[in-house]
Structures are given as structure tokens and as C-alpha cells.
C-alpha positions as CSV (number, residue, x, y, z in Angstrom):
1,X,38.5,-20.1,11.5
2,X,37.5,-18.4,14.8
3,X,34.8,-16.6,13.3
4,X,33.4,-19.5,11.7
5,X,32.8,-21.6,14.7
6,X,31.1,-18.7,16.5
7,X,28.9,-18.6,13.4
8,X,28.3,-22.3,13.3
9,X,27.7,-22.1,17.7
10,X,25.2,-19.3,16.9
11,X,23.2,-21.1,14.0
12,X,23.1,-24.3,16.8
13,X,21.8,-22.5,19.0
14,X,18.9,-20.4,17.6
15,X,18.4,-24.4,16.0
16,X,17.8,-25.5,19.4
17,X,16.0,-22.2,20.6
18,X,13.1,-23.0,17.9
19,X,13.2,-26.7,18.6
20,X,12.1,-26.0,22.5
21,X,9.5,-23.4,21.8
22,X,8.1,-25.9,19.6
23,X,7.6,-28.0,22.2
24,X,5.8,-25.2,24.2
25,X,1.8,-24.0,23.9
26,X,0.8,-21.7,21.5
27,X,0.0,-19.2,24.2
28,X,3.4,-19.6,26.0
29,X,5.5,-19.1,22.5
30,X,2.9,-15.9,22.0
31,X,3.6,-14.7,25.6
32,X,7.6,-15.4,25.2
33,X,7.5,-13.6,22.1
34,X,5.8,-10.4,23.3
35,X,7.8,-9.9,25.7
36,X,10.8,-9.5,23.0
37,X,9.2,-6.3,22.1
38,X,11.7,-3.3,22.7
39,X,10.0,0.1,20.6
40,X,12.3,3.1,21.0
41,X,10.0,6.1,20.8
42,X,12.3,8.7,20.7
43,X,14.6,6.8,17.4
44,X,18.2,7.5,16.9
45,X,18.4,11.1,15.2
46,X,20.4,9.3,12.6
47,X,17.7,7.0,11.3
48,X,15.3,8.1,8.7
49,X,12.2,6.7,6.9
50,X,10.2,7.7,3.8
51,X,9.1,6.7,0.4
52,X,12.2,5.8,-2.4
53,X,11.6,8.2,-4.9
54,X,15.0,8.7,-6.1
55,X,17.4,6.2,-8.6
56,X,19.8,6.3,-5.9
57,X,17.0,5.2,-3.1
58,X,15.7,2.8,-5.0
59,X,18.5,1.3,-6.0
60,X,20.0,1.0,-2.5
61,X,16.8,-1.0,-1.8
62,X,16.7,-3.6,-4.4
63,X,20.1,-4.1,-3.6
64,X,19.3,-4.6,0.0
65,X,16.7,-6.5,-1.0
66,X,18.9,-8.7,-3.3
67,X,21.4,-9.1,-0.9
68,X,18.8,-10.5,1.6
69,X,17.0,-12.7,-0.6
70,X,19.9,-14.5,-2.1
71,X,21.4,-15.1,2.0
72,X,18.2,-16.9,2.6
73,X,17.7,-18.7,-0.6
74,X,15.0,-16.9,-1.6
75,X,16.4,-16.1,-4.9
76,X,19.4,-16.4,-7.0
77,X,22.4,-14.1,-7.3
78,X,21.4,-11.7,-9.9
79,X,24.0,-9.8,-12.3
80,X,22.3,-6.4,-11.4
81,X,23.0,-7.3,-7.6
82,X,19.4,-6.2,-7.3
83,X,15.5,-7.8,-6.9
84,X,13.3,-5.9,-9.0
85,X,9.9,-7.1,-10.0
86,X,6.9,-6.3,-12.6
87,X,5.4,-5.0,-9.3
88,X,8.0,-2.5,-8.4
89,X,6.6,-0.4,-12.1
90,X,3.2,-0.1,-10.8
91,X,2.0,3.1,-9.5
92,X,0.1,0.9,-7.1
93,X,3.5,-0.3,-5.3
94,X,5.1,2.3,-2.9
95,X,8.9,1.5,-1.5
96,X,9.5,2.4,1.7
97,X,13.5,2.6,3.0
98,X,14.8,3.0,6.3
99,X,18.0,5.1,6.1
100,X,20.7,5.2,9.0
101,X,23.4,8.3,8.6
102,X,22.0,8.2,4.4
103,X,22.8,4.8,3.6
104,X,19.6,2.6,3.3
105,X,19.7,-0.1,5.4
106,X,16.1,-1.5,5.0
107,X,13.6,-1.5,2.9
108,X,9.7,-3.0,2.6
109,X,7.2,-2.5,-0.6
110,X,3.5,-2.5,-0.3
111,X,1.6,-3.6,-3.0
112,X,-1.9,-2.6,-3.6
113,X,-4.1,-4.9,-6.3
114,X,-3.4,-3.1,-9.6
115,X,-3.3,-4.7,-13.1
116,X,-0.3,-7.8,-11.9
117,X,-2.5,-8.6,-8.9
118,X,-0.8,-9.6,-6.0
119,X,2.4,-12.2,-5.6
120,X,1.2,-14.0,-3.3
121,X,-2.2,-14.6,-5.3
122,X,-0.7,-17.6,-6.9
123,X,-0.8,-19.4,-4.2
124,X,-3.6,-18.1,-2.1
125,X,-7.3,-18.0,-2.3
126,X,-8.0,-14.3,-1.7
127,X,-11.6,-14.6,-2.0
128,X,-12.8,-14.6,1.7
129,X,-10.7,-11.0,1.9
130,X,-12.4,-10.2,-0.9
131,X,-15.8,-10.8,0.1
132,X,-15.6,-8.2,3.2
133,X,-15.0,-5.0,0.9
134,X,-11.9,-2.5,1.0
135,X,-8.6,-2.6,-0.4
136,X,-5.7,-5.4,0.3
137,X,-2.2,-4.1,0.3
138,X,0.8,-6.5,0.2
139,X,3.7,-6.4,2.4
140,X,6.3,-7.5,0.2
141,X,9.8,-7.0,-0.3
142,X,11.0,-6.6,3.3
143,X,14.6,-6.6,3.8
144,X,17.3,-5.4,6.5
145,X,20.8,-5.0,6.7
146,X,22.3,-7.8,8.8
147,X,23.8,-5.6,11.0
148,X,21.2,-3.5,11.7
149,X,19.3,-7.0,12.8
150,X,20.7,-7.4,16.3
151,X,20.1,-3.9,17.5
152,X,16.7,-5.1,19.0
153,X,14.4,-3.7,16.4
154,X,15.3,-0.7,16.1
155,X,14.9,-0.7,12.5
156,X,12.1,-3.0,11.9
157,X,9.7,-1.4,14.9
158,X,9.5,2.4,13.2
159,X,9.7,0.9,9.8
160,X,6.9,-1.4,10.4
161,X,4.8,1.8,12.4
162,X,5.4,3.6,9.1
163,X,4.1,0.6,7.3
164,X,0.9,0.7,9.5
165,X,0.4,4.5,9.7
166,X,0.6,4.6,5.7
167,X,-1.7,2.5,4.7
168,X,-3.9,3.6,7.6
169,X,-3.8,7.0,6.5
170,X,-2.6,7.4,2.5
171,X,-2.7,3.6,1.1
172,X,-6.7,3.7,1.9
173,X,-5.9,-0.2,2.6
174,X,-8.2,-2.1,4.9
175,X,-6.9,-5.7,4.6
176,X,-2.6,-6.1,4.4
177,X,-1.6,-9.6,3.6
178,X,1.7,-11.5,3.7
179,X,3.4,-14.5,2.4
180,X,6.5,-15.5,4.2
181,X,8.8,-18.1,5.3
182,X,7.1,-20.8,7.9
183,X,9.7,-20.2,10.3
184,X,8.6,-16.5,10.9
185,X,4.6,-16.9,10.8
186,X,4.7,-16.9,14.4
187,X,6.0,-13.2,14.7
188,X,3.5,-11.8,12.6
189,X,0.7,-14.1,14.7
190,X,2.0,-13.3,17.9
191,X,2.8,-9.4,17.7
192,X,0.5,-8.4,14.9
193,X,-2.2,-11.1,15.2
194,X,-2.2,-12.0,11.5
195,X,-4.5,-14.6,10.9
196,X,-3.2,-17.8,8.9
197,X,-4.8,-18.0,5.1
198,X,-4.8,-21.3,5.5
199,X,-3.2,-24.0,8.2
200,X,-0.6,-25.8,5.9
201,X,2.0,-24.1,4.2
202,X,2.9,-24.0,0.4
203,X,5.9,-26.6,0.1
204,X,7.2,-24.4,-2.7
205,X,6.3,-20.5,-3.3
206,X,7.6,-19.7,-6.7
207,X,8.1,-15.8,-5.9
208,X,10.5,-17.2,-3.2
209,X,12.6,-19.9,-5.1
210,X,10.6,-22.1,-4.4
211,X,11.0,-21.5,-0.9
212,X,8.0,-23.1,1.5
213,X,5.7,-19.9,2.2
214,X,2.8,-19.2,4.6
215,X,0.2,-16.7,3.3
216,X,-1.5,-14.3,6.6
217,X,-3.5,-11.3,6.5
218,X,-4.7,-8.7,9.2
219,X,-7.4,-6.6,8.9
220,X,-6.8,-2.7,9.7
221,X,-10.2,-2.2,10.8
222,X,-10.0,-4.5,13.9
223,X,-6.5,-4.0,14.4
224,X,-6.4,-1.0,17.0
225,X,-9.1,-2.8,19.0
226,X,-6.8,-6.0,18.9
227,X,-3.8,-4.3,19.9
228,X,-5.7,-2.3,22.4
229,X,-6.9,-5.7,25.0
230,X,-3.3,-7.0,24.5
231,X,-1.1,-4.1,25.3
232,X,-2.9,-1.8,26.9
233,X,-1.4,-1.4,30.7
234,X,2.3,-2.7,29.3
235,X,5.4,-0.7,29.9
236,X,5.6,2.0,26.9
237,X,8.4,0.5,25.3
238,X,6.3,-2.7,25.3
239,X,3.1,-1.0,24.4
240,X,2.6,-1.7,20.4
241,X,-0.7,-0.3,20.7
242,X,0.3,3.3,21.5
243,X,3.4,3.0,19.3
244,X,1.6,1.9,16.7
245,X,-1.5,4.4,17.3
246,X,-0.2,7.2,19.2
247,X,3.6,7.9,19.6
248,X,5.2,10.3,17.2
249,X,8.3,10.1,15.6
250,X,9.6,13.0,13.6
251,X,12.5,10.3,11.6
252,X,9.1,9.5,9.3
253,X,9.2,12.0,6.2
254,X,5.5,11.8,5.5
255,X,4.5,12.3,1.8
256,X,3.2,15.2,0.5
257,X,0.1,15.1,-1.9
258,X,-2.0,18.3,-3.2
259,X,-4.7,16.0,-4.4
260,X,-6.7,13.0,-2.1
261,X,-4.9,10.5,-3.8
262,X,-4.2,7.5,-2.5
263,X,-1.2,6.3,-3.7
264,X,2.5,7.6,-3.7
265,X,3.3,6.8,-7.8
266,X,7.5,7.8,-8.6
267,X,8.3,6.0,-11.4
268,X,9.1,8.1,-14.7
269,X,10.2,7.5,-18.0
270,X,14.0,7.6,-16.9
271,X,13.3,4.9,-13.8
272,X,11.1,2.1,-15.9
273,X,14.1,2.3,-18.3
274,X,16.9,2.6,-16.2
275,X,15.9,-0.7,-13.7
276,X,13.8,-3.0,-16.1
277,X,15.6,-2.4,-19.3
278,X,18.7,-1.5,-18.9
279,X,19.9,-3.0,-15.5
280,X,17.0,-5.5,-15.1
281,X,15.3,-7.7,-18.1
282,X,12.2,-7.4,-16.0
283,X,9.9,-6.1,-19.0
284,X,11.8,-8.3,-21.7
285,X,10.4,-11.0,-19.5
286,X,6.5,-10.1,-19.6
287,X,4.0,-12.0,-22.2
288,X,2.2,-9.9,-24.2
289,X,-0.9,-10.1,-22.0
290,X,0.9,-8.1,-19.1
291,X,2.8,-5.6,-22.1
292,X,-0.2,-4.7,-23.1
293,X,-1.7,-4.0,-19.6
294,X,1.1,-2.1,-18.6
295,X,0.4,0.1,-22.3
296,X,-3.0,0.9,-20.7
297,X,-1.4,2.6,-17.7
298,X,1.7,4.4,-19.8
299,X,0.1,5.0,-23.0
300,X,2.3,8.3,-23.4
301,X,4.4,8.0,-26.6
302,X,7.8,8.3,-24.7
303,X,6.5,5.5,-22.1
304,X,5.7,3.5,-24.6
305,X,9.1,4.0,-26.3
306,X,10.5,1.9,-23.5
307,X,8.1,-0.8,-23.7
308,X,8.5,-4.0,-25.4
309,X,6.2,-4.3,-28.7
310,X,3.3,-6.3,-27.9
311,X,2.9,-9.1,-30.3
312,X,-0.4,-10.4,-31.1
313,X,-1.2,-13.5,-29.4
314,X,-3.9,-15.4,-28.3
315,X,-2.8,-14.4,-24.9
316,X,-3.7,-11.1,-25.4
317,X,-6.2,-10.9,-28.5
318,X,-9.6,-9.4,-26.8
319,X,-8.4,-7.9,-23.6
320,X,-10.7,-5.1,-23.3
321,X,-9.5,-2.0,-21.5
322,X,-11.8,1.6,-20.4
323,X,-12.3,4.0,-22.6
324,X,-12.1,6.8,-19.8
325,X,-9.4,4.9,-17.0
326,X,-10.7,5.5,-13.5
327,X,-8.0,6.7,-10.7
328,X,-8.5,5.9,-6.7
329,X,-8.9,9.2,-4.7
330,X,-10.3,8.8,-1.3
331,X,-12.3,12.4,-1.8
332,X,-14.6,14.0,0.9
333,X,-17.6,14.9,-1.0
334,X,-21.6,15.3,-0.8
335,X,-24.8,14.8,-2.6
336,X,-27.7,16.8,-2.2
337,X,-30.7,15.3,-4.4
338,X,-35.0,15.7,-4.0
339,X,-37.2,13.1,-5.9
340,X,-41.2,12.8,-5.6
341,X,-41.0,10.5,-2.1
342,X,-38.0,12.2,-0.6
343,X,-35.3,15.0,-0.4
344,X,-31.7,15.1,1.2
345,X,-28.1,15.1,1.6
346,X,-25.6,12.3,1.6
347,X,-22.1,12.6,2.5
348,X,-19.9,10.5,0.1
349,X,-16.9,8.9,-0.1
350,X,-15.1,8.8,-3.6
351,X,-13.5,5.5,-4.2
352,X,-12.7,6.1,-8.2
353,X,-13.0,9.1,-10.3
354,X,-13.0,9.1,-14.1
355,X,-13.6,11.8,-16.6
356,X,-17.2,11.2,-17.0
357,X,-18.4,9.5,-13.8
358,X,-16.9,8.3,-10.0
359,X,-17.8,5.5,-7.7
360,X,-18.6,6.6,-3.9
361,X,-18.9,4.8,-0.3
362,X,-21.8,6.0,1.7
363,X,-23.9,4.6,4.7
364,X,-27.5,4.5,3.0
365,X,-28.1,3.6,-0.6
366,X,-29.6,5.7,-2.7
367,X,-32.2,4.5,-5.4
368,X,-30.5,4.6,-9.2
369,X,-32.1,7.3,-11.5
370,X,-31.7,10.1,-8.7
371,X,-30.2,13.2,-9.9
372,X,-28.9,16.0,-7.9
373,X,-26.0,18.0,-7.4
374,X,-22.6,16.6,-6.1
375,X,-19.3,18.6,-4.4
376,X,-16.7,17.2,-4.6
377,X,-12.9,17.7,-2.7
378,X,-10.1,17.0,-4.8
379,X,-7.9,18.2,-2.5
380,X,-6.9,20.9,-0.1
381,X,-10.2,23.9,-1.4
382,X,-9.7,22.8,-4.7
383,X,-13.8,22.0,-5.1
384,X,-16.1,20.5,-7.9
385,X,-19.6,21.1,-8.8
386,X,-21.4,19.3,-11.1
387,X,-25.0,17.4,-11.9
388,X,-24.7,13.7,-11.1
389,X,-27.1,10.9,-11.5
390,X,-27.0,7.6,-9.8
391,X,-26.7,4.8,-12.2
392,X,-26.6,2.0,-10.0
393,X,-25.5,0.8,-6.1
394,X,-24.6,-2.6,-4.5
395,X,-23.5,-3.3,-0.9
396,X,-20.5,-4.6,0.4
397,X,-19.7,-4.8,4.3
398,X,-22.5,-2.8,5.5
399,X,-21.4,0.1,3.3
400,X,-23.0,1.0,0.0
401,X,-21.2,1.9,-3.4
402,X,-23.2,4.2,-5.5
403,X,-21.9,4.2,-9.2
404,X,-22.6,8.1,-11.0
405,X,-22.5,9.6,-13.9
406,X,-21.6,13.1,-15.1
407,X,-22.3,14.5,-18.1
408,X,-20.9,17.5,-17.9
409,X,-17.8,18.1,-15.9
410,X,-16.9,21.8,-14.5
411,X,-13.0,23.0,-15.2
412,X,-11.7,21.8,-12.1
413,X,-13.0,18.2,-12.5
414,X,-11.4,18.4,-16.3
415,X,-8.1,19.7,-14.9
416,X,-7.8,17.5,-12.4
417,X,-8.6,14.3,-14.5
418,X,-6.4,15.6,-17.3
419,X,-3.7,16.0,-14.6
420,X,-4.2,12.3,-13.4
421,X,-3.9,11.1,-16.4
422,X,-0.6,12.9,-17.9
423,X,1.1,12.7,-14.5
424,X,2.6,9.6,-13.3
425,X,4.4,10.9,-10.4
426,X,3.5,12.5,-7.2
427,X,6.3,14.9,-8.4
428,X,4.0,15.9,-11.7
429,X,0.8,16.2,-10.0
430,X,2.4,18.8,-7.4
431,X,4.0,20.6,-10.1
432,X,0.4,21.4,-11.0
433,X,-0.7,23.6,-8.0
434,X,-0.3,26.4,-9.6
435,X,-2.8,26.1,-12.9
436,X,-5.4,24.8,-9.9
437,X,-4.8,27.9,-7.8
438,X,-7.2,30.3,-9.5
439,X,-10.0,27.8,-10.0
440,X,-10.8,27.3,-6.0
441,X,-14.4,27.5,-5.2
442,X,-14.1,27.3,-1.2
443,X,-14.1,24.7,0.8
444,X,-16.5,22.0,1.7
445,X,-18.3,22.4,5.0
446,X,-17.9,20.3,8.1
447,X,-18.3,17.0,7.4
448,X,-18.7,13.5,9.4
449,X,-17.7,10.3,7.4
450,X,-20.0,7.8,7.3
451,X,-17.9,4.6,8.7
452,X,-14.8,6.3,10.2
453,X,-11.9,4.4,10.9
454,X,-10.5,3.0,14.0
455,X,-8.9,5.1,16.3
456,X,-5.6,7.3,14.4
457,X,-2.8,9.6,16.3
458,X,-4.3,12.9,16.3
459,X,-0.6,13.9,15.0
460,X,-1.4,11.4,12.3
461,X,-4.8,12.4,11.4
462,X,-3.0,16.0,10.4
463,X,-0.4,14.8,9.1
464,X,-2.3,13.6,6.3
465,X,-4.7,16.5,6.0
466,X,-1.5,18.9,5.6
467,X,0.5,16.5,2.9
């Protein structure tokens, strides 16, 4: 009885908190609310974040997940005591988990645009994102324990600096974007200056319940320099701006990677099965439309073995998939080319890679019908040389995309491709070092990217050039 009138005193009052910062300005509830901040750089030992790779992992986190979701209505109680979505079997969706002592106690997924979409695009025009170039990433899927909740963040501080460090530096994300419960819009404004999709919310936000929903986004490019004017000169546990961009913490288990990839893939045969057939009826619930776009990404006979027949619908009847897919690499590579008027080098950017082609960012177009010879970093001295001719370019942002083609890969461009395609996992791809060993031409000389990002942790910065 006791313990139920000090949870009906506390609900009153955290009422009447948010009733009397209504009432305050904008800037006053901003200022209040910064000054909550408490970041721990030095984490308790015990705590741990990475990347749920593991049955066990990620089942801890959709049951966190669950378990959160169903306290704030968000969904209903499900018999797997778990939330797993169609997004969760993408290789585009990483899971992050925040462990305390090896028990997961909080969780948050990022979803890059892959053949779903995005949740929250159902309810949000994405276009004016769009229209400025780079990836979007969704923070989705963010849960913690309730008892790890009143320990003054330090949970949701490193796991949200692991959030922003990873799709800084492996996600290759420029624009994050959120959907999430009016009541906690505010937070993300005032500490993370997300910017409001639009002014009203949705009244009901069917991946929610039905639940009202504000859609946000932030973009990664202009984020140091925002966090920079407002915390600059603050106490270091105060100071997101240098936790965010310049304090270490060693409880982050970085991911390691052999090829530039940029994405973190884990699901295998055994895992689609085991949580959206067996324990989930996640893929029994897809129309034929989305079966048959997941069949373009496992198209192995034992993946699709666990797939749902596709039955022949009007839904589905036309979709038109590649011939060779294309896989996103963020790749260091050059172009060195000489044509009647003019002769030169161009330091590229891959974006995509296929068998018989690849799409690169650079700072200067370069007119379509140039050949030349392209190098090309698929990772740590494993090197590509072949012909490439420019088939066409467009500009986006002040940066130009030049579309190639290749008629003739070398080995290594053929290994690696063939390894992309047969490997869904991290995991697979790793297990391939050794057949790439003996193929490694040298390395690519020194090389200065065209539009470098905003300022990164030097700590960071090799972080990712050693995983």
C-alpha cells in the first residue's frame, strides 16, 4: 500500500513539474534542462557498450525493449515478451546494448534507409532531408531498464555518445531522425538541438500504438559547431560538446571491419529464423511486396528456406530488382584521367560499389565519357586497379556524384564483391582476410578528402581506421 502511494506522490509530482515548465519560455525550459546534464567520463568499469551480435544480446534487447514499450503504451504485451520488427532483419539496422555486470540493461537501434524505408516515414515528409544529400539514420528502438533510469544518465549519456560517434564514424550517416512521444521532444531540442519536422504532432503514430508522436531530425554536419557555441566554457561533466567529440571511454567495444563498409550486418540464417519465425510471426506478417524485397537481399537457397513463399499478387507483380546489387562502402579512392582539353587527378569517395561499376563523391564534376584509371581502397592495403569511364554525374549539396563503369574488374575487385555478396555478416566477411592476404597491391598514397567532416576525437578518427 505504502509503495503505491509513493508511486502515485511521484507521478503527481513530475505532473506538476511539466505543468510549470510549460508555463515558462522556451529559453528558460532549454536553460533548466541543460543544466540537468551530468556525463561521467570515466563510466563505471562495470558498464559496457557495443553492437548485439549474439542470440543472447539480442534477445536481452527486444526484451528490454518490450518491456519498455508495453509500460508506456507503446505497444501491446507480446507472447514472445519481445519487440522485434521487419527492420531489426535488415543489414541496414545495427543494435546497440548497454550492458551493466553482463546483463543488458539498454538498448537503441539505428536504422539506415534500406529496402522497408524508415518507421517513422509514414508519418513524415522526409523530402526536405532528402533534398540536402547524405544518408538519414533512425534512432529507433531506445529502451532502458527502469532502474538504471534514476542514476542521472549514466546509461543514456555513453550510450547516446556511442550513438553519435557510430554513425559519425561507421554508419556514414549525415542526417539522424527521430519520432518520439510529445512529452520528450523537448530533450532532444534542448540538449541535442533537433529540429521539429513539423510543429504539430501526429495524434496517432501507428509504430507506437497509436501513441501521439513528434518526428525531429539533426544534422551531423552542423552538429559539432552547434554543440561547440553552447557548451564550450561549461564544467566538463556539463560539456556535451567534448563528451560528445573528444572524451574517451574505453566501456565502448568499437566494431571491427577488414573492409570500408559501412554498416555492422549480424543476422544469419539461425537469427532471421530463430526471432521472426519461430519466436516472432514477424515475416508471416509481410505482403508479398516486402517477401520479395527481402528475397533480393537473401537470395541464398538456405535464406530463402526460411522465407515465406511469395505469392503472386498485384502487389508485387513488376517490382524490378538489379541485376548486379550495389553494396555502400565509404572507400578512399582516386581517378587519374587525360582527355583533349585537360589532364588530372581526382580523389573520390565511393558511395556504392557493384560488380561492374561504383558511384563516388568528389568536389569537381567530371564530364561523362572520360576514361582513366581508378584505385580503389577496399580496406586496410587491400587495393584495386582497373579502367573506369564516367557514365554520368549530378550534384547534390555542393558535392558531385560521378556514376562509373568497369568493364573489367581485377581479382581483388571480384573477390571482394563476391565476398559482399555471399556474406551477410561482419562475422563472414572477416573470415575472409585470409584469401585477400596474398592479393595486396600496396597502399594508396596520402590522401585529403574532398568535404571532410566536422571536427572527430583523434582517438575516434583511429579507432575506425584500425577496426
Amino acid at each position: 500500500m505504502l509503495e503505491a502511494i509513493l508511486r502515485l506522490s511521484r507521478r503527481t509530482i513530475r505532473r506538476t513539474v511539466r505543468k510549470l515548465m510549460a508555463q515558462l519560455p522556451r529559453s528558460v525550459r532549454f536553460a533548466i534542462i541543460r543544466r540537468m546534464i551530468d556525463c561521467e567520463p570515466d563510466p563505471d568499469a562495470r558498464l559496457e557498450f557495443g553492437i548485439a551480435k549474439t542470440r543472447s544480446e539480442l534477445a536481452a534487447c527486444f526484451q528490454v525493449l518490450h518491456d519498455s514499450y508495453v509500460a508506456s503504451g507503446y505497444m501491446l504485451p507480446a507472447p514472445s515478451g519481445m519487440r522485434v520488427t521487419m527492420y531489426h532483419a535488415l543489414p541496414t539496422t545495427t543494435t546497440l546494448y548497454a550492458k551493466f555486470d553482463g546483463v543488458v540493461v539498454g538498448t537503441m537501434s539505428l536504422v539506415r534507409e534500406g529496402i522497408f524505408g524508415f518507421p517513422l516515414q509514414s508519418a513524415f515528409d522526409l523530402s526536405a532531408i532528402r533534398a540536402r544529400g547524405g544518408n538519414i539514420a533512425e534512432i529507433s528502438a531506445l529502451a532502458i531498464k527502469p532502474s538504471f533510469r534514476k542514476t542521472g544518465g549514466s546509461v543514456l549519456f555513453p550510450l547516446m555518445k556511442f550513438m553519435y560517434e557510430y554513425c559519425r564514424t561507421y554508419f556514414d550517416t549525415r542526417h539522424l531522425i527521430i519520432a518520439v512521444n510529445p512529452k520528450m521532444i523537448e530533450l532532444y531540442e534542448a540538449l541535442l538541438f533537433f529540429e521539429r519536422l513539423s510543429e504539430r504532432p501526429v495524434d496517432r503514430y501507428a509504430f507506437a500504438n497509436g501513441a501521439p508522436a513528434v518526428g525531429a531530425t539533426l544534422d551531423l554536419q552542423n552538429a559539432g559547431e552547434l554543440f561547440a557555441s553552447e557548451y564550450n566554457g561549461r564544467s566538463p561533466r556539463k560539456n556535451l560538446y567534448k563528451y560528445f567529440t573528444e572524451t574517451s571511454i574505453s566501456n565502448i567495444k568499437w566494431p571491427r571491419r577488414m573492409l570500408h563498409l559501412t554498416n555492422d550486418p549480424v543476422m544469419t540464417v539461425d537469427l532471421l529464423d530463430y526471432f521472426f519465425n519461430q519466436r516472432t510471426a514477424v515475416f508471416a506478417g509481410l505482403d508479398s511486396r516486402q517477401l520479395e524485397l527481402l528475397r533480393s537481399i537473401y537470395s541464398e537457397a538456405e535464406f530463402v528456406a526460411i522465407l515465406p513463399p511469395v505469392k503472386t499478387s498485384a502487389d508485387n507483380f513488376g517490382i524490378k530488382l538489379r541485376r548486379d546489387p550495389r553494396f555502400t562502402l565509404r572507400c578512399p579512392a582516386n581517378f587519374r584521367f587525360e582527355t583533349r582539353d585537360a589532364a588530372g587527378i581526382r580523389n573520390l569517395t565511393m558511395a556504392d560499389m557493384s560488380r561492374q561499376g561504383c558511384q563516388a563523391e568528389t568536389d569537381m564534376a567530371i564530364a561523362p565519357g572520360t576514361r582513366g584509371k581508378m584505385v580503389v581502397e577496399w580496406g586496410q592495403g587491400i587495393n584495386s586497379q582497373v579502367d573506369a569511364i564516367v557514365v554520368r554525374h549530378h550534384m547534390v549539396d555542393r558535392s558531385w556524384f560521378l556514376c562509373f563503369s568497369v568493364e573489367q574488374p581485377d581479382q581483388v575487385w571480384q573477390i571482394c564483391i563476391d565476398a559482399l555478396q555471399s556474406g551477410h555478416t561482419v562475422a563472414d566477411l572477416l573470415s575472409l582476410e585470409s584469401d585477400l592476404a596474398g592479393r595486396r597491391d600496396g597502399r594508396l598514397g596520402p590522401r585529403n578528402p574532398p568535404n571532410p567532416p566536422p571536427t572527430l576525437a583523434a582517438d575516434v578518427t583511429k579507432a575506425s581506421s584500425a577496426g
